[in-house]
Each structure stands twice: as structure tokens, then as C-alpha cells.
C-alpha positions as MATLAB code, in Angstrom:
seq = 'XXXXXXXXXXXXXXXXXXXXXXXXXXXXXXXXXXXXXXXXXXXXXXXXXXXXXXXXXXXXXXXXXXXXXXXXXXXXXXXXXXXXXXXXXXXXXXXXXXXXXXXXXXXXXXXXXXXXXXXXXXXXXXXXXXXXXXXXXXXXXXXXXXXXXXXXXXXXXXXXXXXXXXXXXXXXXXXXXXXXXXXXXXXXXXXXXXXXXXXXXXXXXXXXXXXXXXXXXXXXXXXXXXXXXXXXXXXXXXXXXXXXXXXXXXXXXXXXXXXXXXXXXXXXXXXXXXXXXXXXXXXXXXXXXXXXXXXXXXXXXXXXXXXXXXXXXXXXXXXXXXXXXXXXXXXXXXXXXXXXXXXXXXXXXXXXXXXXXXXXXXXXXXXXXXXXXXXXXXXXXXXXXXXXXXXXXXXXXXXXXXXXXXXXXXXXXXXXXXXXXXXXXXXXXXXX';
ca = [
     186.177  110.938   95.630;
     183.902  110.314   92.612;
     180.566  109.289   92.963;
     179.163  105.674   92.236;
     177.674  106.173   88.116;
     174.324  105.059   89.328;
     173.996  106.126   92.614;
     172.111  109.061   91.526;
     169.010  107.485   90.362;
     168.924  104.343   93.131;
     166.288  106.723   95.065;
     164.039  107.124   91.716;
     164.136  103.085   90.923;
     162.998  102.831   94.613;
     160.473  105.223   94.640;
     158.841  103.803   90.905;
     159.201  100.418   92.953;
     157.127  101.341   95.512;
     154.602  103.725   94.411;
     153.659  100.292   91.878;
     153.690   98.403   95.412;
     151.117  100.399   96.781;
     148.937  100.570   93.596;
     148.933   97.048   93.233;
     148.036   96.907   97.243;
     145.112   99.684   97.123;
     143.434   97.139   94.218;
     140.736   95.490   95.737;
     140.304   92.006   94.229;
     136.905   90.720   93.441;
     135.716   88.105   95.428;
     135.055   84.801   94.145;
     131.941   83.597   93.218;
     129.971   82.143   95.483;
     129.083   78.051   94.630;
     125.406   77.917   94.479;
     124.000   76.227   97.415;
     122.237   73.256   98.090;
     118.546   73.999   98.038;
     116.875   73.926  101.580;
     114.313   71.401  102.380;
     111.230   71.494  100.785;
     107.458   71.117  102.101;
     105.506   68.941  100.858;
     103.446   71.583   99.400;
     104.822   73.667   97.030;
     103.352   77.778   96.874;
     104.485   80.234   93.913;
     106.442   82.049   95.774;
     108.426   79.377   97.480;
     109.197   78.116   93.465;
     110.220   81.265   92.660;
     112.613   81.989   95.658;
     113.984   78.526   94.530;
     114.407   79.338   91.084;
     115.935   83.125   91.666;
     118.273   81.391   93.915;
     119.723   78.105   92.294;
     118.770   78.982   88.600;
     122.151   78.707   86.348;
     121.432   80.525   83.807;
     120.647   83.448   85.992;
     124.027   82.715   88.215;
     125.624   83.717   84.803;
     124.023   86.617   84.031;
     124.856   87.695   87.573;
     128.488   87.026   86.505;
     128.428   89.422   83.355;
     127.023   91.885   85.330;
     130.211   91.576   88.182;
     132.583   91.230   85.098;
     130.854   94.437   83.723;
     131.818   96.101   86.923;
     135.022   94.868   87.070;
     135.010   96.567   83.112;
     134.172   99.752   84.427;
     136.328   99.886   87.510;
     139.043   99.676   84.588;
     137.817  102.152   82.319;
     138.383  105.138   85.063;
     142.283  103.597   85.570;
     144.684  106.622   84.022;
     147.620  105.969   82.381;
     150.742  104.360   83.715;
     153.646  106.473   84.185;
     157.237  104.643   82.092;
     160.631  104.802   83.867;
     163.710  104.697   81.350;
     166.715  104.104   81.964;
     169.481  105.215   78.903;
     173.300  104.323   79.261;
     175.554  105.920   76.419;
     179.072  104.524   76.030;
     180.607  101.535   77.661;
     183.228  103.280   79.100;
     183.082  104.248   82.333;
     185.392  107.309   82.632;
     182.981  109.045   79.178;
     179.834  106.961   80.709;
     176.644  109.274   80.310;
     173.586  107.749   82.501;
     169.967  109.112   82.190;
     167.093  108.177   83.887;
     163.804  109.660   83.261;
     159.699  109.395   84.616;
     158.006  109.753   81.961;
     153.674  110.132   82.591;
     151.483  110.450   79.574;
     148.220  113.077   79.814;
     145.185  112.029   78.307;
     143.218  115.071   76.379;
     139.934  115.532   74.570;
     137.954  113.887   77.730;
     139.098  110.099   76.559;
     138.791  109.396   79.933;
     134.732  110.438   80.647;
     134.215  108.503   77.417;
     135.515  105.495   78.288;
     133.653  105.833   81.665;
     130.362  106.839   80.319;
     130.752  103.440   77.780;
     131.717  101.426   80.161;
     128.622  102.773   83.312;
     126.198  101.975   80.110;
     127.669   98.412   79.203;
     127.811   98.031   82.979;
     123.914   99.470   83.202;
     122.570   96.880   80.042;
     124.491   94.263   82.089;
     121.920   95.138   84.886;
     118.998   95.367   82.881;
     119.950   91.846   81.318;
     119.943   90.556   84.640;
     116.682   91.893   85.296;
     115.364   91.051   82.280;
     116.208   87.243   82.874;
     115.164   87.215   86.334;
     111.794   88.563   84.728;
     112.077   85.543   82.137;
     112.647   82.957   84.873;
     109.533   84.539   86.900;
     107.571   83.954   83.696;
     108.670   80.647   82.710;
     108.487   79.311   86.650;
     104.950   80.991   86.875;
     103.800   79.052   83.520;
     105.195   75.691   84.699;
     103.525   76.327   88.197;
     100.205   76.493   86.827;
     100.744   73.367   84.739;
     101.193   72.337   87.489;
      98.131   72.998   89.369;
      96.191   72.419   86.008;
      97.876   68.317   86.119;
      97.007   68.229   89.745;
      92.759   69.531   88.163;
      93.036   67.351   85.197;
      93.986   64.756   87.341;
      90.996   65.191   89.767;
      88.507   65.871   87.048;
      89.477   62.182   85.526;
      89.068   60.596   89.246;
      85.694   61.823   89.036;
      84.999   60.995   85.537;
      86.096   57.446   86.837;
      83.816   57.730   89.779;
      81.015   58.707   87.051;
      82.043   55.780   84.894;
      81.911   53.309   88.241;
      78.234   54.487   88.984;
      77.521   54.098   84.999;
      78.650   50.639   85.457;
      76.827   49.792   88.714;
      73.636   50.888   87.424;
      74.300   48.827   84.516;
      75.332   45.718   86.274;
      72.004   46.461   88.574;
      69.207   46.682   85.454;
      71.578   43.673   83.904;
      70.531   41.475   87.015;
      67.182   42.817   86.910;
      66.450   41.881   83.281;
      65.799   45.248   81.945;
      68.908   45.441   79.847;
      71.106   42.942   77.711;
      74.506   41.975   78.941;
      76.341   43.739   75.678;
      75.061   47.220   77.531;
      76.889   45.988   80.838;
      80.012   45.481   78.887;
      79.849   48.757   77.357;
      80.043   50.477   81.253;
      83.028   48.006   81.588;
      84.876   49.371   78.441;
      83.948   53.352   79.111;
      85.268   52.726   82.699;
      88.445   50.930   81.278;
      89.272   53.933   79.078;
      88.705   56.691   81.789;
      91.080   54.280   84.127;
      93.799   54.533   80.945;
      93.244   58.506   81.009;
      94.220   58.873   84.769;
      96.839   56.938   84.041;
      98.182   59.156   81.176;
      96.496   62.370   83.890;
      99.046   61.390   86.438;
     102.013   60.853   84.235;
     101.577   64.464   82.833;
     101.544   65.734   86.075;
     104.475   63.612   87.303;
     106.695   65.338   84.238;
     104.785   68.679   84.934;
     106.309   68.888   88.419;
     109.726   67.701   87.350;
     109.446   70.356   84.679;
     109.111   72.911   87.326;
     111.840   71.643   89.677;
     114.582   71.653   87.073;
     113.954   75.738   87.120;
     115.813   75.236   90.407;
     117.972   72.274   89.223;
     116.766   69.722   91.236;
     117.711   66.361   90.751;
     114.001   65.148   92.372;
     110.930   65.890   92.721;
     110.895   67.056   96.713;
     107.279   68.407   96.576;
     104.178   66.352   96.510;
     101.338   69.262   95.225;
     100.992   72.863   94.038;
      99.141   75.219   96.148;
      97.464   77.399   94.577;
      93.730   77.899   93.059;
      93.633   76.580   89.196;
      90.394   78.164   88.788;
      91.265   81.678   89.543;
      92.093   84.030   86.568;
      94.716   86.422   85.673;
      93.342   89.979   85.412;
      93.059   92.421   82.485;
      95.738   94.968   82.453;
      94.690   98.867   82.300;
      95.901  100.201   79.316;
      96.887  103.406   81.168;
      98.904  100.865   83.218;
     100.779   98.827   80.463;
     101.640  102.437   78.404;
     103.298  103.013   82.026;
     104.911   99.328   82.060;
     105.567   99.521   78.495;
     108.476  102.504   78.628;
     110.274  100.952   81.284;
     110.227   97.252   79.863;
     113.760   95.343   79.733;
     113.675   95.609   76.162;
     113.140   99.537   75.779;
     115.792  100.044   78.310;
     118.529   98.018   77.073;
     117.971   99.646   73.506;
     118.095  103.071   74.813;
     121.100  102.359   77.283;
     123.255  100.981   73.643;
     122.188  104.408   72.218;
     124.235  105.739   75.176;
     126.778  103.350   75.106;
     127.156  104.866   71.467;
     127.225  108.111   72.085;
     129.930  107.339   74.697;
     131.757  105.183   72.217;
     131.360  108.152   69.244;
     132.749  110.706   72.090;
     135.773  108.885   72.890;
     136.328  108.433   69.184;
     136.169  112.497   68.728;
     138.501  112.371   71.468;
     140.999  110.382   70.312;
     141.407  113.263   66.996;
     143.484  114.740   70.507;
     147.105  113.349   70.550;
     147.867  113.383   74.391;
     150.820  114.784   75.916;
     153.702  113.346   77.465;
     155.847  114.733   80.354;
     159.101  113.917   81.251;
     161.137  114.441   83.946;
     164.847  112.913   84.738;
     168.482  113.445   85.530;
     171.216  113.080   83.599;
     174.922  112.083   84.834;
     177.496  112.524   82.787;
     180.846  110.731   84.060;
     183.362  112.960   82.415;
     181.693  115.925   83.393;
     181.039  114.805   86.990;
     178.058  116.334   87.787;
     174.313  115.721   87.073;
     171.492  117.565   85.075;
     168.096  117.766   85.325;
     166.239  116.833   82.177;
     162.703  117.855   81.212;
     160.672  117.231   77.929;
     157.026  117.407   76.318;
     155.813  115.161   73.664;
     153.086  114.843   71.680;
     152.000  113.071   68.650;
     151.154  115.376   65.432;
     147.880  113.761   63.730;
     149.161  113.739   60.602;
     149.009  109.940   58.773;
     146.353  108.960   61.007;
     143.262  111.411   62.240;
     140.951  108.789   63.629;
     138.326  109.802   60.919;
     137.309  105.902   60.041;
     136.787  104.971   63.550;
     134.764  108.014   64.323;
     132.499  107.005   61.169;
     132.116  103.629   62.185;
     131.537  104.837   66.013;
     128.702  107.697   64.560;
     127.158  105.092   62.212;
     126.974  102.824   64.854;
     124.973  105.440   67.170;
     122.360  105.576   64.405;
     121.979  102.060   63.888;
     121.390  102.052   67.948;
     118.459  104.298   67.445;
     116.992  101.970   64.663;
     117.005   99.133   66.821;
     115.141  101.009   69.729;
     112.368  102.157   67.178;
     112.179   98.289   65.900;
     112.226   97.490   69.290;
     109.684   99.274   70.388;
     107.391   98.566   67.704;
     108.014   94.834   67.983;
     106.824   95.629   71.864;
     103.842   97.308   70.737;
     103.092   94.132   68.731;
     103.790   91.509   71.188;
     102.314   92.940   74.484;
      98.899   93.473   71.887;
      98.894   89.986   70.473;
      99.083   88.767   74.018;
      96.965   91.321   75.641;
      94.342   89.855   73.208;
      95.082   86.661   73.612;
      94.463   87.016   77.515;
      91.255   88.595   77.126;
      90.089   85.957   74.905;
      90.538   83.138   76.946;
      88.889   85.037   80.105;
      86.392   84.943   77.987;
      85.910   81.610   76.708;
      86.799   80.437   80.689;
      83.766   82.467   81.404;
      81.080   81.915   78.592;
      81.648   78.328   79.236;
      81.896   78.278   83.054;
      78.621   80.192   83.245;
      76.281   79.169   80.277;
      77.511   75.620   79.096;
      78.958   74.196   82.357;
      75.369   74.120   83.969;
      73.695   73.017   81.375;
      75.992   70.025   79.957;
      75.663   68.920   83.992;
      72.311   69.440   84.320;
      71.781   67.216   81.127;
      74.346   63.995   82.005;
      72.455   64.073   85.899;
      69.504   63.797   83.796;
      70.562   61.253   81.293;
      71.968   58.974   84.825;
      68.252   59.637   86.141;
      66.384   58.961   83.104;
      68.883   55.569   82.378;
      68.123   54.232   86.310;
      64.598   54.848   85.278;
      64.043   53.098   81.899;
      63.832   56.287   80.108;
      66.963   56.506   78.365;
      69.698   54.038   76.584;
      73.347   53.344   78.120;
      75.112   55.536   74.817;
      72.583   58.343   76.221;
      74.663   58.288   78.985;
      78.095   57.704   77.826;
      77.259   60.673   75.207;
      76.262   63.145   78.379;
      79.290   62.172   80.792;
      82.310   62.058   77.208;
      80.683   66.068   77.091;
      80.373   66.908   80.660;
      84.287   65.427   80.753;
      85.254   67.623   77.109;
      83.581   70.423   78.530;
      85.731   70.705   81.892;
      88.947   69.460   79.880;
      88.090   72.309   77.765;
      87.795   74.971   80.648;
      90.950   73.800   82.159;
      92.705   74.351   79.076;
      91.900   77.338   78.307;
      92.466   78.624   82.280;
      95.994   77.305   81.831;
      95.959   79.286   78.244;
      94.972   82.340   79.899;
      97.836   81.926   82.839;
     100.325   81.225   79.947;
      99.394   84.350   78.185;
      99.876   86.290   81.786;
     103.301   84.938   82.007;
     104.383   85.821   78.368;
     103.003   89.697   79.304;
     104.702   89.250   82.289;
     107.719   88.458   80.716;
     107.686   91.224   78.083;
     106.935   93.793   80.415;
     109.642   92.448   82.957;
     106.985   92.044   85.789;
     106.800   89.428   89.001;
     104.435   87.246   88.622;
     104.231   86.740   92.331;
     102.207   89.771   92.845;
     100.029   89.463   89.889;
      96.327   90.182   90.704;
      93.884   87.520   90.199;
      90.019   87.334   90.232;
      87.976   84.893   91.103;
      85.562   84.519   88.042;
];
């Protein structure tokens, strides 16, 4: 009785058929994404680190580059998947009596060490991926930390105009008492009403600005409303001078430095799996062969490779050894644009400490010893109502002025922060 044509390689079909069934089951599917949750519900009082929990958390930018960084994986997961193995099937004559019927596995080898290279390019795309993140979460901590501090500099500027207006009210009672006593003309009484009129229209413009400064500062999170009523913190506090020992430490491992050097190794991956590829890879085959007329079956076995002839990869290992070298340029410019920045803004810091200090200590005093003494010397007949106005529009400058630069000096702490890829949060502060 003479066997079925095919029935020889059924068991081989079924075999290929399930040995891809069990691949395809041993691939572990990434999970979906979690959808960003609705933030919890927020105090009244808002602290730095509860803004930048929020923002860390609900931020969307940052939920993306968490994304390339999961795709990167994925990437990489990929990169260390070997060749699939072909099964062909090969029928010669329609006949079936002269019918020959081959089947054959076939499972290409990769040479050279393709395989490492791809891995090593893909762990350092899947390592800059990280460091991206990083680097925007360290972004993010800036940016929240600068608008938190506008923040608490609205809520000062705010306060410092109450008083002013509390200044202005006293100005104008004093006035209005002198006015009914005689000792001053009524165009002096209407001056206090107009100073007091324009220090009511700053703290109107005073608590706008801090309105959009704390709306600013909840979109980091992407709040619809404002759900906090005041920043905690201390708005007279100032950001401390970095060590330089300590920012040459911070300054090697910032996100910049380390995504340059990671695409230098990303490069040298790429370059080696170009080299590589110079390697044809080999191709085994195994099979059977049944040959109808014959009646029996033979085993068939073959090697192939490709002979590098036309095509020896030499552009693409140019291109990939050029590309190296233009990877180590950009670390050098990176670097040195580093250098530059973290200076510019180490100065910058250590300028506005200054000022902060110079005028906290030596002109503070002295512009509120004069406008108590201008008040004193007005109540007493000594001095005239724009004596006054003159000593409280400085006293008012001067703090404006401090507050500015405090929120100057926090601003540059964020931008160092930001270059160096530090948290904020656990900045040190001192209390000058």
C-alpha cells in the first residue's frame, strides 16, 4: 500500500505550528498605560512638596516621556529576539505517480556579534530614554519650584501693598485731623485721598497677579481650578551658595553630560553592528524529500551563506563611524555650554543674595527709620504732606525692590537646579 504524498511532513507542519504557538504565548504583552488620575483633594494650604508630588504625578508632558521610556523597553526587549526559523514547502510535477515533495526548516545564524550590537544600541537608547525622563522630571521640579515662589512672592507683594494702604490711611487721617484743625489747606487733604486711591489700585493689580500666579502653578498639575487658597512657605528665606567642590561633583553627572555620553555609546554600538554586518550569516537547512516514483524519502541538508561581493557594508560603516565622532563633538559642546550656563547662573545667584542683603541690612532700616520720621515730623508741624508721600513711595520701592530680587535669586536656584538635574525640594535655604 503506498503511502499518502504528504503524510510525511504532516508531523513537521505541526510541530512549526506549535513551537510559533508557544512563542507567541511566552510574549508577555505590555500593559496599558495607566489614565492619569484625578488629583486628590487639596488643603487649603499649599507646601512645595505637596506641588511637586502633584506635578510628578498628573504632569503630561512627563506621562509622555514615561511612555518613550516603556516604548524604549519594549525596543530593547526586541533587539535580543534571534532570527525566525522559514518552513518551505517545494512540490515538483503535477503528477502524482512522478510527484517529488520537499519540505525543509530552514534557521538562519547570525555572525560577527550582530546580535550584542543591536543589544548594546538598543540598552543605550533605552538608558537616554531614562535619563530624558529624569531630566524632565528635573525640569518640572524647576519650573514648579519657580512658580511656587511667585507664588509666595504675590502672596508678600500683596501684603506689603495692604500695609502701604494702611500707611496711606494713617497719611490721610493725619491729614484730615491738621485739615480740621486749621494747620493745613484742604488741597493737602486731597493729596492723602489721591496717594491712598493709587495704593488701593495697586492691591488691586497685587491680587490679580497673585490670582494668575497660583493658576500658573496649578496648571503644572493640570488643574482646571485653583483648589488652594495660599503658599506655605517663607518668601524671605534665601537659596544657598553652592560649593564649587559640590557642583564639579553635580556637574559630571548632570542630565545633559549623561545623555551625550550614553549617544557616544549608542554609536559605538551602532558602528559595531555595522562591522558586523561585513559577516554574511549562515543558513541551515534541514528537510525530507519524497519522491513518489521512487517511493521512499530522503533526508536533505544544506548551508548557505551570502558571499560579500557587490555589497560589503563599507558606506554604512562610514556613516555609523562618522556618526560616533560627531557624538563626541556634541558631548565636548555640551559640556562646555554646561560650564557656561551653571557659571552665568551661579553668578547670577550670588548677586542677588547680595543685593537681598545690602539692602535688607543697610537701606531697609534707614529708608524706615526716615518715613516714621517724616509721619512724626508731619503730625508735628515740622514737615510738608509730599515729605511724607516721598518717604512712604521709597519705603514701598525699597521692599518691592527686595522682593524682587528674593524671587530673582529663587529663579536663578531653579534654573541651577534644572541644569544640574537636582530636587528642589531638598534645596538648603538660609535665613539671611
Amino acid at each position: 500500500m503506498r503511502s499518502h504524498p504528504q503524510g510525511f511532513f504532516a508531523p513537521l507542519l505541526l510541530a512549526a505550528l506549535c513551537s510559533h504557538t508557544l512563542a507567541a504565548d511566552g510574549v508577555a504583552m505590555p500593559a496599558a498605560a495607566p489614565r492619569a488620575a484625578d488629583a486628590a483633594p487639596i488643603s487649603s494650604t499649599m507646601t512645595l512638596a505637596e506641588a511637586l508630588r502633584l506635578a510628578l504625578t498628573h504632569n503630561p508632558e512627563l506621562a509622555s516621556a514615561r511612555l518613550e521610556l516603556q516604548a524604549m523597553e519594549g525596543a530593547e526587549q526586541q533587539a535580543g529576539a534571534r532570527p525566525n526559523p522559514e518552513l518551505g514547502l517545494l512540490v515538483e510535477d503535477t503528477r502524482s505517480a512522478t510527484r517529488t515533495t520537499t519540505v525543509q526548516w530552514s534557521q538562519p545564524i547570525e555572525l560577527g556579534g550582530k546580535r550584542s550590537a543591536r543589544l548594546a544600541a538598543a540598552a543605550s537608547a533605552r538608558e537616554q530614554a531614562g535619563v530624558a525622563l529624569q531630566s524632565k522630571q528635573a525640569e518640572l521640579r524647576a519650573a514648579v519650584s519657580s512658580a511656587f515662589f511667585e507664588v509666595l512672592s504675590a502672596q508678600e507683594q500683596s501684603r506689603l501693598v495692604q500695609a502701604s494702604l494702611d500707611l496711606a490711611r494713617n497719611a490721610t487721617g493725619i491729614a484730615g485731623k491738621r485739615l480740621q484743625a486749621g494747620k493745613v489747606p484742604p488741597l493737602e487733604h486731597a493729596k492723602a485721598q489721591v496717594a491712598e486711591a493709587g495704593v488701593r489700585s495697586e492691591l488691586a493689580q497685587a491680587q490679580s497677579d497673585l490670582l494668575l500666579a497660583r493658576q500658573r502653578l496649578a496648571s503644572f498639575w493640570g488643574a482646571g481650578k485653583v483648589a488652594f487658597d495660599r503658599a506655605d512657605g517663607n518668601a524671605e528665606a534665601l537659596p544657598e551658595m553652592p560649593s564649587d567642590q559640590g557642583l564639579g561633583e553635580q556637574m559630571a553627572q548632570a542630565p545633559a553630560i549623561r545623555l551625550a555620553q550614553l549617544d557616544i555609546a549608542r554609536r559605538q554600538a551602532l558602528a559595531s553592528g555595522e562591522r558586523a554586518k561585513r559577516i554574511p550569516d549562515l543558513t541551515v537547512t534541514l528537510g525530507a524529500k519524497r519522491a513518489a516514483e521512487q517511493g521512499r524519502t530522503q533526508a536533505v541538508m544544506g548551508l548557505s551563506i551570502p558571499l560579500p561581493i557587490m555589497d560589503s557594508n563599507q558606506g554604512n560603516l562610514m556613516e555609523a563611524l562618522r556618526r560616533e565622532d560627531q557624538a563626541r563633538e556634541a558631548l565636548s559642546a555640551a559640556t562646555l555650554r554646561l560650564q557656561t550656563d551653571v557659571s552665568q547662573t551661579v553668578e547670577k545667584l550670588r548677586l542677588t543674595r547680595q543685593q537681598v542683603q545690602m539692602l535688607r541690612t543697610e537701606v531697609l532700616p534707614t529708608a524706615q527709620s526716615a518715613y516714621d520720621a517724616a509721619v512724626k515730623g508731619y503730625e508735628l508741624g515740622k514737615f510738608a504732606f509730599l515729605d511724607v508721600l516721598d518717604a512712604q513711595r521709597t519705603l514701598f520701592q525699597l521692599r518691592q525692590q527686595i522682593l524682587r530680587s528674593t524671587a530673582d535669586a529663587y529663579r536663578a536656584a531653579a534654573e541651577l537646579d534644572r541644569l544640574l538635574g537636582q530636587d528642589p525640594s531638598q534645596a538648603r535655604q538660609s535665613q539671611e
